[in-house]
C-alpha positions, -999 to +999 in steps of 0.1 A: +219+006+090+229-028+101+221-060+088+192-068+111+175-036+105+181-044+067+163-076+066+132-064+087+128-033+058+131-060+032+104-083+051+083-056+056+084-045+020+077-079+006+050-079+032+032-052+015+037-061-018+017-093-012-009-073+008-017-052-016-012-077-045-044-094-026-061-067-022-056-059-062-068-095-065-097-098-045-113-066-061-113-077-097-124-113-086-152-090-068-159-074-098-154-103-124-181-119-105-208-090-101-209-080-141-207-119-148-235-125-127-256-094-139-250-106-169-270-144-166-293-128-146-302-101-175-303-130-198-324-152-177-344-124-164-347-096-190-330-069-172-344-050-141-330-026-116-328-059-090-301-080-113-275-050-099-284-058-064-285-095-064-255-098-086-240-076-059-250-099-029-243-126-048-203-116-051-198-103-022-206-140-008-180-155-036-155-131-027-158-138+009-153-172+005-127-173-018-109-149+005-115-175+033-105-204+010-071-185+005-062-181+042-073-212+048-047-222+024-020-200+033-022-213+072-019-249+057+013-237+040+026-224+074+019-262+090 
């Protein structure tokens, strides 16, 4: 194995290191922010089966744009 073909396995590991480190990321920010927003809304509320589902919608809307704040800020890097 040469040195070119060396380098390119390296990238390519580090490449999906950070892939997955992101993906590991954006599922406990996913989750940090349904169970913390269940939680206010079972306060504010007193339970009901609909604090699941809003608290759902409500981070799957975070989580996309913090996902979209972080490319946005990865592409400003690159620049």
């Amino acid at each position: 194995m040469n040195d070119k073909e060396k380098e390119i396995e390296e990238y390519n590991d580090r490449f999906m290191k950070k892939v997955l480190k992101s993906a590991l990321y954006t599922f406990l920010i996913f989750l940090f922010t349904m169970f913390g927003v269940a939680f206010i809304i079972d306060l504010v509320f007193h339970g009901g089966d609909a604090s699941l589902i809003i608290s759902f919608c409500i981070s799957t809307i975070f989580t996309i744009f913090y996902c979209t704040m972080t490319i946005i800020e990865e592409i400003k890097k690159i620049k």
